[in-house]
ZAMARGU-4260 file (C-alpha; in steps of 0.2 Angstrom, whole numbers, plus 5000, padded with zeros to 4 digits):
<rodrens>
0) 4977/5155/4507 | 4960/5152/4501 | 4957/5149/4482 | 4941/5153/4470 | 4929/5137/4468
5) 4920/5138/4452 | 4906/5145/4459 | 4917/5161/4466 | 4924/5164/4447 | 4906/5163/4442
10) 4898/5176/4453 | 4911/5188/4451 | 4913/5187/4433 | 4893/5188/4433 | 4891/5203/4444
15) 4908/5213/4434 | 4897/5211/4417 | 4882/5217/4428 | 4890/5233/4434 | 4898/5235/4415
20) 4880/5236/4407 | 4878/5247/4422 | 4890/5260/4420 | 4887/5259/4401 | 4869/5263/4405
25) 4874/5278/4417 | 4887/5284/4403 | 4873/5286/4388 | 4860/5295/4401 | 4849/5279/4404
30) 4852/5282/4421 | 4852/5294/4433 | 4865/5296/4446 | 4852/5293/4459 | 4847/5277/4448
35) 4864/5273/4449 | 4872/5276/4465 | 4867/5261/4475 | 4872/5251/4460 | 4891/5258/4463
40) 4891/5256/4482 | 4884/5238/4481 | 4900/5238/4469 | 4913/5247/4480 | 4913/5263/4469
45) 4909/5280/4479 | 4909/5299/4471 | 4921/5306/4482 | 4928/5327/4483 | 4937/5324/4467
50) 4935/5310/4458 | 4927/5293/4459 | 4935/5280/4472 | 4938/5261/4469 | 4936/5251/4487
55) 4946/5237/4485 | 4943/5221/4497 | 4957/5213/4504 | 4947/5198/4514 | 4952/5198/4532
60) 4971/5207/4526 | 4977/5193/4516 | 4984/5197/4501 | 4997/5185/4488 | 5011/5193/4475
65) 5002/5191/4463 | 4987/5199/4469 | 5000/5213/4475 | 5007/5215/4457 | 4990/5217/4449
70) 4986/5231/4462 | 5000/5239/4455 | 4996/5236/4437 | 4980/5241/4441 | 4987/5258/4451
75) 4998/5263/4435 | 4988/5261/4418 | 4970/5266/4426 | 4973/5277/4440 | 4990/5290/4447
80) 5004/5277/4450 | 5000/5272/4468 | 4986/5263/4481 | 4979/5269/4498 | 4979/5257/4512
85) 4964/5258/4524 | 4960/5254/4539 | 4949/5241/4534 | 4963/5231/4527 | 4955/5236/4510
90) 4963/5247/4497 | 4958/5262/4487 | 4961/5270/4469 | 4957/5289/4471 | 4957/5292/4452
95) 4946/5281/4439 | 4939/5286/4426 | 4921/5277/4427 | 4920/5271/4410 | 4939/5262/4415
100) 4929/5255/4431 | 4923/5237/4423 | 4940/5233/4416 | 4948/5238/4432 | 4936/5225/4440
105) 4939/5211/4428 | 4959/5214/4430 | 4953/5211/4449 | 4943/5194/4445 | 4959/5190/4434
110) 4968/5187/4451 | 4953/5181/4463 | 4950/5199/4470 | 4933/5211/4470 | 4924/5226/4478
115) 4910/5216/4483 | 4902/5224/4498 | 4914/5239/4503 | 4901/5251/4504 | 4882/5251/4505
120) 4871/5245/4521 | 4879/5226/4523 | 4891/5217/4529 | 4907/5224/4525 | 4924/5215/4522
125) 4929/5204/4536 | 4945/5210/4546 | 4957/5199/4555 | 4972/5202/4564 | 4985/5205/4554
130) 4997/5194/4562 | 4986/5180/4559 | 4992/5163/4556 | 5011/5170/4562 | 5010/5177/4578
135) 5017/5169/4594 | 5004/5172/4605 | 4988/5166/4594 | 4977/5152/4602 | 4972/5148/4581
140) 4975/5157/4566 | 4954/5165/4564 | 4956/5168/4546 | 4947/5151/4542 | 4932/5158/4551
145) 4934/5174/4545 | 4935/5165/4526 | 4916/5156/4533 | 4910/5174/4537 | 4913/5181/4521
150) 4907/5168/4512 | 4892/5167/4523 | 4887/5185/4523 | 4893/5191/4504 | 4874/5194/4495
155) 4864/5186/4509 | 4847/5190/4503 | 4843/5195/4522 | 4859/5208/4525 | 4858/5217/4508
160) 4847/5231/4514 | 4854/5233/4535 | 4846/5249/4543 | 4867/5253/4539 | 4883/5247/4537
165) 4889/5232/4547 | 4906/5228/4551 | 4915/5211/4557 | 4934/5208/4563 | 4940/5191/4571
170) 4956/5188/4580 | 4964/5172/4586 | 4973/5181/4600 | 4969/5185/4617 | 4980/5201/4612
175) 4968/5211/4601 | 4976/5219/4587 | 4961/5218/4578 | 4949/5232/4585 | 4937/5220/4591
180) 4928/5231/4604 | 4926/5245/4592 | 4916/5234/4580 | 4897/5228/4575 | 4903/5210/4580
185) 4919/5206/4587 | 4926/5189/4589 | 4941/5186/4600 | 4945/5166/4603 | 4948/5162/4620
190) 4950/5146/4629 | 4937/5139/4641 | 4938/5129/4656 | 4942/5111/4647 | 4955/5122/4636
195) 4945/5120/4621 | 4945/5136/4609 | 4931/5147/4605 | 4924/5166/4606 | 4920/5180/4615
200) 4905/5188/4608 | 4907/5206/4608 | 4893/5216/4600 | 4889/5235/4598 | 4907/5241/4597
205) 4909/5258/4588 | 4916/5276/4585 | 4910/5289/4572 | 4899/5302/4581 | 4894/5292/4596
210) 4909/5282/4600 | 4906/5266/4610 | 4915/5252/4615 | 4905/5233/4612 | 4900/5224/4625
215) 4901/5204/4627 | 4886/5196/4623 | 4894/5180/4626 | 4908/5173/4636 | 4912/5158/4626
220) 4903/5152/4609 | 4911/5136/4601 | 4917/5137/4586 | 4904/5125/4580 | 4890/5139/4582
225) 4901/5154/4575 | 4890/5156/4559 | 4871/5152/4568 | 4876/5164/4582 | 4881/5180/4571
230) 4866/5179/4559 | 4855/5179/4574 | 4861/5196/4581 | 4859/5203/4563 | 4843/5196/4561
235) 4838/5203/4578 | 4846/5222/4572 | 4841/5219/4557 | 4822/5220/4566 | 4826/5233/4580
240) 4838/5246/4571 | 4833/5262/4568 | 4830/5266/4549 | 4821/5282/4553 | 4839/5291/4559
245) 4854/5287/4550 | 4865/5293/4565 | 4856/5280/4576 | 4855/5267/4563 | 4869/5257/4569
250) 4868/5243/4582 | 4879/5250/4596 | 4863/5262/4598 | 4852/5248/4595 | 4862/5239/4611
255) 4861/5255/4621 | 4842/5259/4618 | 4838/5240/4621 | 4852/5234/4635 | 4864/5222/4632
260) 4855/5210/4644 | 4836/5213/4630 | 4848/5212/4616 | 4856/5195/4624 | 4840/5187/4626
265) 4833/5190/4609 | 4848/5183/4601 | 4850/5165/4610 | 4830/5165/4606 | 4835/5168/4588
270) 4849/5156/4587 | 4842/5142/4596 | 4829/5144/4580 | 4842/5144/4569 | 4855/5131/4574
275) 4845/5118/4571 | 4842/5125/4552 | 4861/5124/4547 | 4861/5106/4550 | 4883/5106/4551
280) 4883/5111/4532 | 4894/5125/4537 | 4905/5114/4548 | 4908/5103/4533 | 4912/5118/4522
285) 4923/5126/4537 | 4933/5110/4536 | 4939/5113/4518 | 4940/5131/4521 | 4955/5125/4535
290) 4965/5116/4522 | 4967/5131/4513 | 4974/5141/4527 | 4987/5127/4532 | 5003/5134/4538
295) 5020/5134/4525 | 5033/5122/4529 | 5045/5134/4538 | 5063/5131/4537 | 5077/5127/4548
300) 5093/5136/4548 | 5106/5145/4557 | 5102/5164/4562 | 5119/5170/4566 | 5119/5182/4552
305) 5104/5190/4558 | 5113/5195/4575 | 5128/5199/4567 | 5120/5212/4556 | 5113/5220/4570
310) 5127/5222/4578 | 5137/5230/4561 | 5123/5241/4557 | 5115/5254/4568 | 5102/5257/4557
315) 5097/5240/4554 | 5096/5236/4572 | 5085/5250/4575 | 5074/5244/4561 | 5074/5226/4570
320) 5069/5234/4587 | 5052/5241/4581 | 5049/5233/4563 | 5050/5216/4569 | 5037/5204/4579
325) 5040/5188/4588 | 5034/5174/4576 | 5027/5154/4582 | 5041/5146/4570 | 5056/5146/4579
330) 5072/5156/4568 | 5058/5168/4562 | 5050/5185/4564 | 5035/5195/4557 | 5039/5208/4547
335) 5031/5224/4547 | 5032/5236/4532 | 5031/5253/4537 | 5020/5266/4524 | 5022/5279/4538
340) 5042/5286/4530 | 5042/5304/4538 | 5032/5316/4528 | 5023/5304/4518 | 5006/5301/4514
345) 4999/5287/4529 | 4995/5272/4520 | 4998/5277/4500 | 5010/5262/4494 | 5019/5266/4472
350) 5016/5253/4460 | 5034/5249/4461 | 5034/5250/4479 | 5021/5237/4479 | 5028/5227/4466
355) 5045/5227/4477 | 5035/5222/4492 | 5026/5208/4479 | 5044/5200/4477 | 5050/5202/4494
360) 5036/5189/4499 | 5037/5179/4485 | 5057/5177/4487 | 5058/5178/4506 | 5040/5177/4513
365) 5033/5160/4507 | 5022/5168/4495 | 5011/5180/4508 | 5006/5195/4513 | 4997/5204/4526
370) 4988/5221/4525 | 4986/5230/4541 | 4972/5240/4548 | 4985/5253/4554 | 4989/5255/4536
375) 5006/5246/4537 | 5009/5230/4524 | 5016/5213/4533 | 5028/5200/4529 | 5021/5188/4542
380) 5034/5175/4538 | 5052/5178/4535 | 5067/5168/4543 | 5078/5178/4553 | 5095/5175/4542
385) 5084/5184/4526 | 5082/5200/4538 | 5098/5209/4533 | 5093/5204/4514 | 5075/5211/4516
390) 5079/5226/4524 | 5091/5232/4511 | 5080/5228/4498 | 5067/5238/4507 | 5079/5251/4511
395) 5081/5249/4490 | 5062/5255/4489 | 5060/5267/4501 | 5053/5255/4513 | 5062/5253/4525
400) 5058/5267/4538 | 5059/5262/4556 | 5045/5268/4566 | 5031/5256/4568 | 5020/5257/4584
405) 5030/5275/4587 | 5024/5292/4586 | 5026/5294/4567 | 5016/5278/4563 | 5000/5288/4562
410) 4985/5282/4557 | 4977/5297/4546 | 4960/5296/4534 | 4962/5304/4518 | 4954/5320/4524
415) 4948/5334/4517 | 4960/5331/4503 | 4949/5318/4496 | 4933/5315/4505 | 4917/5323/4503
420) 4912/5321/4520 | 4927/5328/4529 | 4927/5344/4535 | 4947/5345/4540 | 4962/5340/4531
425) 4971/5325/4541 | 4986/5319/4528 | 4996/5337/4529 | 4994/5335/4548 | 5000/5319/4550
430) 5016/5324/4538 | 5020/5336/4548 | 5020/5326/4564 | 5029/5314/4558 | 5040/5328/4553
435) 5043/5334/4566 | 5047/5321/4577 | 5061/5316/4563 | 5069/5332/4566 | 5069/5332/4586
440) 5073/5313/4585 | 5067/5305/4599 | 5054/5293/4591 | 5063/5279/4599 | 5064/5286/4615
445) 5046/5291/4618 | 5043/5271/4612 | 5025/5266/4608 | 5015/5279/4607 | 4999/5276/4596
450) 4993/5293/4586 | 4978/5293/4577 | 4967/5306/4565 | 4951/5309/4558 | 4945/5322/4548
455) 4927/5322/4551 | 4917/5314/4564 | 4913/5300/4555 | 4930/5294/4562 | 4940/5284/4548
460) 4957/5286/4557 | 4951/5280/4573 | 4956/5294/4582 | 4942/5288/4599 | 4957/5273/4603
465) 4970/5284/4599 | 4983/5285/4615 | 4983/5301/4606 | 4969/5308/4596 | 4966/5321/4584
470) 4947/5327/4578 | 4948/5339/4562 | 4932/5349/4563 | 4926/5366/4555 | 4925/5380/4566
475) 4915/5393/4556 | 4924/5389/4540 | 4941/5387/4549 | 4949/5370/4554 | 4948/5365/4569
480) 4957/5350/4579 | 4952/5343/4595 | 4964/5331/4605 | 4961/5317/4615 | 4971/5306/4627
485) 4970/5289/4631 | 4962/5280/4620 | 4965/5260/4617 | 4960/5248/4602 | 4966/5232/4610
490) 4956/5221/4622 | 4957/5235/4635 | 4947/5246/4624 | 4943/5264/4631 | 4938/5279/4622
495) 4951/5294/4624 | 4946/5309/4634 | 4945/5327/4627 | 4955/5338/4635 | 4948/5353/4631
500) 4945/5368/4617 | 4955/5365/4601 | 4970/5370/4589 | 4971/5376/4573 | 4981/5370/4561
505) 4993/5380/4563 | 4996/5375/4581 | 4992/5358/4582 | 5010/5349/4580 | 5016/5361/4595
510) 5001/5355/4605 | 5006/5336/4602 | 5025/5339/4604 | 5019/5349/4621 | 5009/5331/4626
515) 5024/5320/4620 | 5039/5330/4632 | 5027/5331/4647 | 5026/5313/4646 | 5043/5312/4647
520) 5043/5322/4661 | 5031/5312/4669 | 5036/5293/4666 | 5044/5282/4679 | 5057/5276/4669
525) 5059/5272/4651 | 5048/5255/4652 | 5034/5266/4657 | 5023/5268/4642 | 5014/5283/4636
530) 4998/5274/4641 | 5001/5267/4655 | 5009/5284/4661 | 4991/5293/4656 | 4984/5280/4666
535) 4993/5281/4682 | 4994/5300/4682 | 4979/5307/4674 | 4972/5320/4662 | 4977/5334/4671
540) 4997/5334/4671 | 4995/5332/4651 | 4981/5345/4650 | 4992/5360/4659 | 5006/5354/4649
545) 4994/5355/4633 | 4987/5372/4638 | 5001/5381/4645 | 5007/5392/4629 | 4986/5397/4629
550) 4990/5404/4647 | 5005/5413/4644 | 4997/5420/4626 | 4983/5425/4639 | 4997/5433/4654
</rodrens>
């Protein structure tokens, strides 16, 4: 993974003593909050229902041991003894204290990690499939380019004051596990004619209050033009976004109002300008960037153990079915570490927790880490004859739960429980999904079934692409959750369909459980697919099902 050069220890170390004479400053009264509030955000620290928040970047979900360790050192003697994994690959403390807020960033620096640009109107940290440099199917691991955006966009004295915030992810597969299409820019590699990789441009993806999915702006851009092209469609929103409307601030409103094929011009006449004026500089410094991603030298031995533990233990087995992922290293798997155990908090990882998932990588994993934007953490690379090891010592730490991709692997916000801008809870109702669904017990025979929850419009959990949806709203002081079906992150993105009037929270988990059993009515056989049973069949089937106590209650 990629290492600090001088000049990255330098500017960090540089912008943690700025923001230490800055929170000094606000502590004695020199400033106000208004003074210092854009001097938090440009340093990932927001004022949230409770308490301050620490954003945490994790650059494109690539995190080491070490790095893993000091989170947790970081989570026990300045905050409550535990992290929050977001759906930006980033992590959050809910507790500092703001005078500890300095210190908490040097311990970062300590170990080549920052909150530079997690909040404010920029670019945001860079997202990358999490299966990135592991997965079977990738054309090229992205995380090299997503390396040469973050350099590229972190304080670039054009993007520090965006009309709003601005969001890239990168994947290197023609499967999307990287919510391209729902972001500012989206960059899938692809293949062109000759077979030579590149990307799909997608631009003016997007959910919160006005949900959109991006549209390609180009078919195929090589690789050589990655970093010309993207600063000439910010340079043209830059220009064109709204800054007298916050709400239509972003650049998918800046695409609709325009037209992808206006917006299309502009930009090759922007980047024509501008290739010329990076002159292969960033080519050369993409070239050492690849070094640093280069792939560990995997191992070759037997995996007979590996099948035979599966057919010992049930439980393992079951784990293997869902937890695991087809890895390019023959004898290996991707490993995927579920923070979804039933009833917990979606996403919240313990100091010890993360120090045993710290050790596992650094004992079994060749020293890496992924963090996922479904709030999960990866192993990306284990060999199959350590899997019956790992998952004991996961089962050890309370790790072990085997449910990703199924109906309790929720993606939740944090909700009203923390947020200042929510206006629902979304933890307590994604606990008692989850909940649920353990107690009937037929998680793995519904399969993949993608459930996703915001608590606000704003839509932090992703709830648009959710195969099921939930919005928590306020309804005259009462909370309110409206569903939504069909909804699809990957490179078939769709926004989900409401179905109708909503649930309290009272009524909610009977409404998802009625969704859920009338799919199993409905499904051609057990390969059929939640989704692709929505799709073949329709709203309707799922929205009587959904309704059908209201009727009754109304009988």
């Amino acid at each position: 993974m990629y290492q600090y050069t001088d000049f990255d220890e330098a500017f960090v170390r540089t912008r943690v003593a700025q923001f230490r004479g800055q929170v000094e400053r606000r502590i004695d009264g020199s400033l106000t909050e208004d003074e210092f509030k854009p001097l938090r955000l440009m340093n990932g620290l927001y004022l949230q229902l409770h308490a301050y928040m620490l954003r945490v970047a994790i650059p494109y979900g690539t995190i080491n041991p070490g790095q893993m360790r000091q989170l947790a050192m970081i989570a026990e003697r300045w905050d409550r003894g535990y992290g929050h994994f977001t759906t930006r690959q980033n992590i959050q403390f809910n507790w500092p204290k703001l005078k500890d807020v300095p210190d908490i960033l040097d311990a970062l620096a300590d170990v080549q990690m920052h909150a530079i640009q997690t909040s404010g109107n920029t670019i945001r940290n860079v997202t990358a499939d999490h299966f990135a440099g592991a997965a079977a199917d990738e054309i090229e691991d992205p995380r090299p380019y997503a390396e040469l955006l973050r350099q590229w966009s972190t304080d670039h004295p054009e993007f520090q004051f965006l009309p709003r915030k601005f969001k890239i992810a990168v994947t290197g597969s023609p499967n999307d596990r990287a919510v391209t299409k729902s972001h500012d820019i989206g960059l899938r590699m692809v293949r062109n004619a000759a077979g030579t990789p590149g990307f799909e441009v997608i631009v003016g993806g997007g959910l919160g209050r006005t949900p959109m999915i991006g549209k390609v702006v180009r078919d195929f851009l090589p690789v050589e033009d990655l970093l010309p092209y993207c600063e000439a469609i910010v340079s043209v929103w830059n220009l064109l976004g709204r800054r007298d409307n916050k709400y239509k601030a972003r650049i998918k409103i800046t695409v609709h109002e325009h037209g992808i094929e206006e917006i299309s011009r502009l930009v090759e006449e922007r980047f024509a300008t501008l290739k010329a004026a990076f002159g292969g500089a960033d080519q050369a410094l993409l070239a050492n960037i690849r070094a640093a991603f280069a792939p560990p030298v995997f191992a070759e031995r037997p995996t007979d153990g590996f099948e035979a533990a599966r057919l010992a233990n049930p439980a393992f087995a079951a784990w293997a079915d869902v937890n695991l992922a087809p890895h390019k290293a023959p004898g290996h798997a991707i490993v995927t570490i579920s923070l979804k155990k039933h009833g917990a908090t979606p996403g919240d990882a313990t100091a010890d927790q993360m120090r045993a998932m710290a050790d596992l990588a650094e004992r079994y994993g060749y020293g890496e880490l992924r963090i996922s934007h479904e709030q999960n953490v990866i192993l990306p690379h284990v060999h199959k004859a350590d899997l019956p090891e790992v998952y004991a010592r996961l089962r050890a730490a309370d790790l072990a739960t085997a449910n990703v991709g199924l109906v309790s692997d929720i993606i939740a916000c944090p909700g009203m429980d923390y947020c200042a801008l929510a206006t629902a809870r979304s933890i307590p109702i994604a606990q008692e999904i989850a909940e649920r669904f353990e107690a009937l017990k037929i998680e793995h025979e519904v399969g993949p079934l993608k459930i996703k929850i915001s608590g606000c419009i704003n839509a932090c959990g992703h709830h648009h692409v959710g195969h099921i949806g939930i919005l928590g709203l306020d309804r005259a002081g009462v909370e309110n959750y409206q569903v939504t079906l069909g909804g699809d992150h990957t490179e078939d993105a769709v926004v989900g369909e409401k179905t109708g009037p909503g649930f309290s929270a009272d009524e909610i988990t009977g409404a998802i459980e009625r969704i859920v059993f009338a799919y199993l009515d409905l499904r051609e056989g057990p390969e059929e697919t939640f989704l692709q049973a929505y799709r073949r069949v329709g709203m309707q089937p799922f929205k009587a099902a959904l309704y059908e106590k209201d009727r009754a209650d109304a009988a």
